[in-house]
DSSP file (Angstrom, degrees, kcal/mol; ACC not computed):
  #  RESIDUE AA STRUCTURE BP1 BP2  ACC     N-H-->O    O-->H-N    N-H-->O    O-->H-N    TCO  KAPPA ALPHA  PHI   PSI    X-CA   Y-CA   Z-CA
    1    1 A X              0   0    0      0, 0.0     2,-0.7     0, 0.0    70,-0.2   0.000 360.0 360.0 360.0 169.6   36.5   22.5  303.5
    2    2 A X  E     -a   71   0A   0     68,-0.6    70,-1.6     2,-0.0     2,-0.2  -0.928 360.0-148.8-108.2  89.8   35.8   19.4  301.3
    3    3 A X  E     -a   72   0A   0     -2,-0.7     2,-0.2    68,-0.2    70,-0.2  -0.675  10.9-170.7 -95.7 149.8   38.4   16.5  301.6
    4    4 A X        -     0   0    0     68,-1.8     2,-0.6    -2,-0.2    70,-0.3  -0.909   9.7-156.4-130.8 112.9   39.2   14.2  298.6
    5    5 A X        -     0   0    0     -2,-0.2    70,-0.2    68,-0.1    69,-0.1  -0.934   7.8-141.6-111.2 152.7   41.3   11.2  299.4
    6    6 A X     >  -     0   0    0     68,-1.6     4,-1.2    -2,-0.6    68,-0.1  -0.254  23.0-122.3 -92.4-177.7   43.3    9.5  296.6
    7    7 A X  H  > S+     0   0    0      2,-0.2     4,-1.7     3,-0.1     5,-0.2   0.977 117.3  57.5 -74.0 -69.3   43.8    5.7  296.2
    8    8 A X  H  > S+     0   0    0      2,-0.2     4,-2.8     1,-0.2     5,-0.4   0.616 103.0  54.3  21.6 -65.2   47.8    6.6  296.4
    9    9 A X  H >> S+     0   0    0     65,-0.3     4,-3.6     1,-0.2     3,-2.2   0.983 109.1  49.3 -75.3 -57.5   47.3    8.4  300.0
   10   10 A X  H 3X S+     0   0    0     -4,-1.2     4,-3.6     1,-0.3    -2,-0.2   0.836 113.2  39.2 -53.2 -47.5   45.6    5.3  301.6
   11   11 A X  H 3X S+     0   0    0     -4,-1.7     4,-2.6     2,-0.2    -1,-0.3   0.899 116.5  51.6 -76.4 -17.4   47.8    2.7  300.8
   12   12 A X  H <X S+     0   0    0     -4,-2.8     4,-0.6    -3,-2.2    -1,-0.2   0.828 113.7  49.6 -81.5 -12.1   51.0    5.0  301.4
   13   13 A X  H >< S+     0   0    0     -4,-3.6     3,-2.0    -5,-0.4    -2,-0.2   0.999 102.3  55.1 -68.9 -49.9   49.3    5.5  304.5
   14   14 A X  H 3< S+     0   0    0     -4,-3.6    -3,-0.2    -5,-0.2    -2,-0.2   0.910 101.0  65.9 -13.5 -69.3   48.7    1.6  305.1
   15   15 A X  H 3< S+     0   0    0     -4,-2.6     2,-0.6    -5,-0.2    -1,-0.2   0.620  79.0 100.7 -56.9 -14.1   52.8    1.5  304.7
   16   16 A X    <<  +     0   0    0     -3,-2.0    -4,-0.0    -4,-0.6    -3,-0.0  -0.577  40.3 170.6 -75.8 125.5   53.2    3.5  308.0
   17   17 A X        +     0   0    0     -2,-0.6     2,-0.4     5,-0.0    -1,-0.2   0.459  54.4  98.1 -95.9  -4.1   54.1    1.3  310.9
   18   18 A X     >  -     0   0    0      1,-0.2     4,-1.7     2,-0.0     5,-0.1  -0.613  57.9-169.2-127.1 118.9   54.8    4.1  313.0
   19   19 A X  H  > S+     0   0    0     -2,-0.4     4,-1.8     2,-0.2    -1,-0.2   0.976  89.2  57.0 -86.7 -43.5   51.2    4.8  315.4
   20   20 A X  H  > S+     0   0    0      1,-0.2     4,-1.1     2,-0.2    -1,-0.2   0.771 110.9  37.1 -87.3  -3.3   52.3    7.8  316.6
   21   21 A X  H  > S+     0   0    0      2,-0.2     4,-1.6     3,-0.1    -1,-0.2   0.930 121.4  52.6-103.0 -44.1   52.8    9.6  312.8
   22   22 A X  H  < S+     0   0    0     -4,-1.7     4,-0.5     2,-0.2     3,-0.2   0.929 112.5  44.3 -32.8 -87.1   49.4    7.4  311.8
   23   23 A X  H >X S+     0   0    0     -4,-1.8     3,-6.1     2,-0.2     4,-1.8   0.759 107.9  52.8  11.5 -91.3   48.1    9.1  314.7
   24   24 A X  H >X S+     0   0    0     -4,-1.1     3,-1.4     1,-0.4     4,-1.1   0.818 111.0  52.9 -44.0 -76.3   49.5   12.8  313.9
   25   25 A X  H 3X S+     0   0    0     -4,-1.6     4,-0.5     1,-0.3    -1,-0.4   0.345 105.3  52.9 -75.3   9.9   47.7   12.5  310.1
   26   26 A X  H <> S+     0   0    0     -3,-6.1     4,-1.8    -4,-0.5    -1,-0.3   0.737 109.1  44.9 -96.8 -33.1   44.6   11.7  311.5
   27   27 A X  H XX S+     0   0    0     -4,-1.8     4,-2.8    -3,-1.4     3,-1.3   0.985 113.5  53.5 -39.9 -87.5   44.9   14.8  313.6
   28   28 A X  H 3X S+     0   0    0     -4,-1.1     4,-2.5     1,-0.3    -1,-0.2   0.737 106.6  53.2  -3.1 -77.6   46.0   16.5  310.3
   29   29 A X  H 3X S+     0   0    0     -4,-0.5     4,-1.3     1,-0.3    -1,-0.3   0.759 104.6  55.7  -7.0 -72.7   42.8   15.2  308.7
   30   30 A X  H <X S+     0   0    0     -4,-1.8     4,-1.8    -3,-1.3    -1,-0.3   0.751 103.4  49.1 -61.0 -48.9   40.8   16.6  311.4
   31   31 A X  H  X S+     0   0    0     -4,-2.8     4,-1.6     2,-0.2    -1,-0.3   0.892 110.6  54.9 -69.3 -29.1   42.0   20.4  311.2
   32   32 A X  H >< S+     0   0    0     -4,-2.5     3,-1.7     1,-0.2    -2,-0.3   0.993 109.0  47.0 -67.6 -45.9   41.4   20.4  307.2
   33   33 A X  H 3< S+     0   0    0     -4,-1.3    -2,-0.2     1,-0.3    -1,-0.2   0.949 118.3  38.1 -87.8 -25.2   38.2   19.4  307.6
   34   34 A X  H 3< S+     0   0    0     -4,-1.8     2,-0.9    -5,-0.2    -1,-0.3   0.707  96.5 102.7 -88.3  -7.5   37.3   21.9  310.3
   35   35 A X    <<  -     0   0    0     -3,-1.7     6,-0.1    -4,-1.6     5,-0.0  -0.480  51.1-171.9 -74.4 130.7   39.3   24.4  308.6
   36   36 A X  S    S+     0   0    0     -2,-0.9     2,-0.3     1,-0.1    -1,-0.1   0.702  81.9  30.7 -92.8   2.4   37.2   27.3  306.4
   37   37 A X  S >> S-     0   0    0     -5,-0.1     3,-0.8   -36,-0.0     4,-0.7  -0.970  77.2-124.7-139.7 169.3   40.8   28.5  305.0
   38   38 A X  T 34 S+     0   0    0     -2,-0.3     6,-0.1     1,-0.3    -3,-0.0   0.646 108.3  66.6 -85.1   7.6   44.3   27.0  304.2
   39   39 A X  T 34 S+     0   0    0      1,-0.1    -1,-0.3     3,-0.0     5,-0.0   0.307  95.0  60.7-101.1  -0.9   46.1   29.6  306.5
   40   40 A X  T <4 S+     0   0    0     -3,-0.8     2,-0.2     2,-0.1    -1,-0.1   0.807  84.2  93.8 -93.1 -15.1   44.2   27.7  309.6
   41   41 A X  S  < S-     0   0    0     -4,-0.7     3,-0.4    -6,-0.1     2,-0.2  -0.617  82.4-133.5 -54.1 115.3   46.1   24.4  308.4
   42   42 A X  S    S+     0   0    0     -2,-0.2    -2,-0.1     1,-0.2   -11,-0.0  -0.621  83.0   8.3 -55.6 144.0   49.3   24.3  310.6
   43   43 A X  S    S+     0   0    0      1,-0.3    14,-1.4    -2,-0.2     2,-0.3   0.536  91.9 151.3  93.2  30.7   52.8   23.5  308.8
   44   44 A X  B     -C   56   0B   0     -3,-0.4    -1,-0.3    12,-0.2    12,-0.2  -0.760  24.2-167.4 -88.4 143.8   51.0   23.8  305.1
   45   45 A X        -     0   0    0     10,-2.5    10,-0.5    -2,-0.3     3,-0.1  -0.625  21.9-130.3 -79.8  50.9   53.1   24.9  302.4
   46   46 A X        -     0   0    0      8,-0.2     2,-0.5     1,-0.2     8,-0.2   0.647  36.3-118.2-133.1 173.7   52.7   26.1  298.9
   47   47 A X    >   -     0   0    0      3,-0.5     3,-2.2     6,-0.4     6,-0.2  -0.898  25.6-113.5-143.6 110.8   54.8   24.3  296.6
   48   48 A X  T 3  S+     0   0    0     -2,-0.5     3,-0.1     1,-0.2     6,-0.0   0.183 101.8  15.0 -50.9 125.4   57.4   26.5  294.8
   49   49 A X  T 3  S+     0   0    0      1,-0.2     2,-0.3     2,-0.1    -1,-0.2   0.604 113.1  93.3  80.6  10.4   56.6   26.6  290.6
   50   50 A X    <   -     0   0    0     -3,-2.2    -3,-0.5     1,-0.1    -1,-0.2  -0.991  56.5-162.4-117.8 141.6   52.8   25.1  291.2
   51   51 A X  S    S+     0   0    0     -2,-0.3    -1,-0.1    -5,-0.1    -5,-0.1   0.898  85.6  37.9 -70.8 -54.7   49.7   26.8  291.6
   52   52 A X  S    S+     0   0    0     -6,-0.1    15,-1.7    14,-0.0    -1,-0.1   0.564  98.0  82.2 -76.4 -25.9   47.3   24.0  293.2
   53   53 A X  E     + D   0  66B   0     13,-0.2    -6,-0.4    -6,-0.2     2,-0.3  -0.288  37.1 162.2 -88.9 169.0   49.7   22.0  295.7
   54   54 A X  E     - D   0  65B   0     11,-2.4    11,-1.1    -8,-0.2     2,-0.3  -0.877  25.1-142.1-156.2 178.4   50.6   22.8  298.8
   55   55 A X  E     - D   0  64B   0    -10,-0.5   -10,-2.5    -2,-0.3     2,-0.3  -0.870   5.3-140.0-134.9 161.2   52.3   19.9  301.5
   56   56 A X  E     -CD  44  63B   0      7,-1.4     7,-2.9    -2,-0.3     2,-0.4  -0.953  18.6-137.7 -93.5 109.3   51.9   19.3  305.0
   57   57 A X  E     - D   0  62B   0    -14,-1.4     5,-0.2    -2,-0.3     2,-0.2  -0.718  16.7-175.7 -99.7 150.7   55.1   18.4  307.1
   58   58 A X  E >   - D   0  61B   0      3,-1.5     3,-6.0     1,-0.4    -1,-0.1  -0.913  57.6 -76.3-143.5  68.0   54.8   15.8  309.5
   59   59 A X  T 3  S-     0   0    0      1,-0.3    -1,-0.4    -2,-0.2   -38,-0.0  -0.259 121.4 -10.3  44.2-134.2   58.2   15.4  311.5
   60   60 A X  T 3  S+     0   0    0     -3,-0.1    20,-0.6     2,-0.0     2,-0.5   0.670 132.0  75.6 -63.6  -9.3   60.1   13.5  308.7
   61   61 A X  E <   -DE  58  79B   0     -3,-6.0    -3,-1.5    18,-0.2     2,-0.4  -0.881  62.1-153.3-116.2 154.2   57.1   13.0  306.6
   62   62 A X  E     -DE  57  78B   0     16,-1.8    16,-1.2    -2,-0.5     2,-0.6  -0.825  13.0-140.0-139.9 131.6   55.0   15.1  304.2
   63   63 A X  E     -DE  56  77B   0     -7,-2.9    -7,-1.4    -2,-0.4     2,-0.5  -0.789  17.7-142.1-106.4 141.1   51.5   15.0  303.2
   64   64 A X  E     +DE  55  76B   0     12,-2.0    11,-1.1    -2,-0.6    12,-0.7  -0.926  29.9 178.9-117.1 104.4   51.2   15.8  299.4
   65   65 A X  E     -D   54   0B   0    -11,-1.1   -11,-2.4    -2,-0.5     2,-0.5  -0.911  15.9-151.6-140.3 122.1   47.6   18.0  299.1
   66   66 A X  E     -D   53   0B   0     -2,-0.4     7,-1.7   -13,-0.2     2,-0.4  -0.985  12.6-140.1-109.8 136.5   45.8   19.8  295.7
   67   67 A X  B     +B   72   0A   0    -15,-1.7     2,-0.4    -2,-0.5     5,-0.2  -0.785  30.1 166.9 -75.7 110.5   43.7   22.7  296.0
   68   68 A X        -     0   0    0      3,-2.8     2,-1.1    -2,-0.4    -2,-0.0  -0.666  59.3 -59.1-146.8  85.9   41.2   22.2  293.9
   69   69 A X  S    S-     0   0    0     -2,-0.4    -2,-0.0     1,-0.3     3,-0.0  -0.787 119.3 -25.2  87.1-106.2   37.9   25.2  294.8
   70   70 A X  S    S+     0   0    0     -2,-1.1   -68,-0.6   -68,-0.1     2,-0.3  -0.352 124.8  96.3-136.6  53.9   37.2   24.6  297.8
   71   71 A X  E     -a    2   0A   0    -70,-0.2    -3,-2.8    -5,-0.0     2,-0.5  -0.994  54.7-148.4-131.1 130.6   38.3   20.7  298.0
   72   72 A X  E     -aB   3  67A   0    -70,-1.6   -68,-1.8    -2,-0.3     2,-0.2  -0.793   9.6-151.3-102.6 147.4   41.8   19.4  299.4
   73   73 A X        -     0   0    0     -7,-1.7     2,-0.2    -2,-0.5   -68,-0.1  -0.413   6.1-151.0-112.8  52.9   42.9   16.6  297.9
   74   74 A X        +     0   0    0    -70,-0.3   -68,-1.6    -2,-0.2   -65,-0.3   0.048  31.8 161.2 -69.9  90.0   45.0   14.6  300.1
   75   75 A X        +     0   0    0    -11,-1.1     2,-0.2    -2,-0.2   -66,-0.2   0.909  54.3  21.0 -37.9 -65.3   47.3   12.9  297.2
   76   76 A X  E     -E   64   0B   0    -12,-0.7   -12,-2.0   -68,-0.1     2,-0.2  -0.777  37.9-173.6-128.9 150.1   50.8   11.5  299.0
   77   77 A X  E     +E   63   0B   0     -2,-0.2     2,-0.3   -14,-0.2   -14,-0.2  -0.655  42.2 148.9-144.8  90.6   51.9   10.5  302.5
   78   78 A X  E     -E   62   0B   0    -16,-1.2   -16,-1.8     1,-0.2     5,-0.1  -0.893  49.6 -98.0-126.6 149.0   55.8    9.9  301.6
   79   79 A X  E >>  -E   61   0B   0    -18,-0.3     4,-0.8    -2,-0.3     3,-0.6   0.106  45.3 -99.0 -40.8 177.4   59.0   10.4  303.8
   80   80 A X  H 3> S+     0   0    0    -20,-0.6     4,-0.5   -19,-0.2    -1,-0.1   0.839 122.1  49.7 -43.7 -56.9   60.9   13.4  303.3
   81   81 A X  H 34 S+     0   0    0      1,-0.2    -1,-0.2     2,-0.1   -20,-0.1   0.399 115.5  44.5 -84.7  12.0   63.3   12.0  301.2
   82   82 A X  H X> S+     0   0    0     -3,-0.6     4,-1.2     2,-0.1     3,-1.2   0.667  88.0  79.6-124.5 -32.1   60.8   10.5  299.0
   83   83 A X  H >X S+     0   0    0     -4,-0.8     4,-1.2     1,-0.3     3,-0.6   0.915  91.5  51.4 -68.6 -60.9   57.8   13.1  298.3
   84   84 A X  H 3< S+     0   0    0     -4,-0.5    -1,-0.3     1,-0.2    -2,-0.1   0.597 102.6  57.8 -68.0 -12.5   59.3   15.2  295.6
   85   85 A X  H <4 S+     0   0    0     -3,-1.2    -1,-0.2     1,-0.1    -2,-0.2   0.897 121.2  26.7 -59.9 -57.1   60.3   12.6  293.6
   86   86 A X  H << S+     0   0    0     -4,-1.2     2,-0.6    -3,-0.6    -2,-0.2   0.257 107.6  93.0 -78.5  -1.9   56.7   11.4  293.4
   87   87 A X     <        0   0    0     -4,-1.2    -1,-0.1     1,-0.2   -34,-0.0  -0.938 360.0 360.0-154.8 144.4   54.6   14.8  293.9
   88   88 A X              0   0    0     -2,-0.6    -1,-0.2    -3,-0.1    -4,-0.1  -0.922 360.0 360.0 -71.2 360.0   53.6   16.6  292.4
């Protein structure tokens, strides 16, 4: 598949101080791009009352992803308590 990063994901990626969840979403990264479907993506999600979004959980944090053909669109990298407020 075809990954898309937003301006959004880097810098809330920047904000993680935390190596080993930096770490874990480069790992993340790595299985979308080597995936050829979204069911080979571990912990992905659809996102109830949208068509295109899906997330990815990440211990407390969630990665905020549009389906958009055949390109994921890595949007958000926000806490738990923080992601639906801002994504979709």
């Amino acid at each position: 598949m075809e990954i898309l990063f937003e301006s959004r994901f880097q810098k809330d990626l920047k904000k993680i101080k935390d190596k080993k969840i930096r770490q874990k979403a480069k790992e993340v990264i790595l299985q979308c791009k080597q995936a050829g479907q979204l069911n080979e993506i571990n912990n992905l999600k659809k996102m109830q009352g949208y068509q295109t979004f899906y997330r990815i959980r990440l211990g407390d944090y969630r990665i905020g992803i549009e389906l958009s053909e055949n390109t994921l669109i890595f949007t958000r990298f926000l806490h738990r308590k923080e992601i639906y407020r801002f994504f979709p």
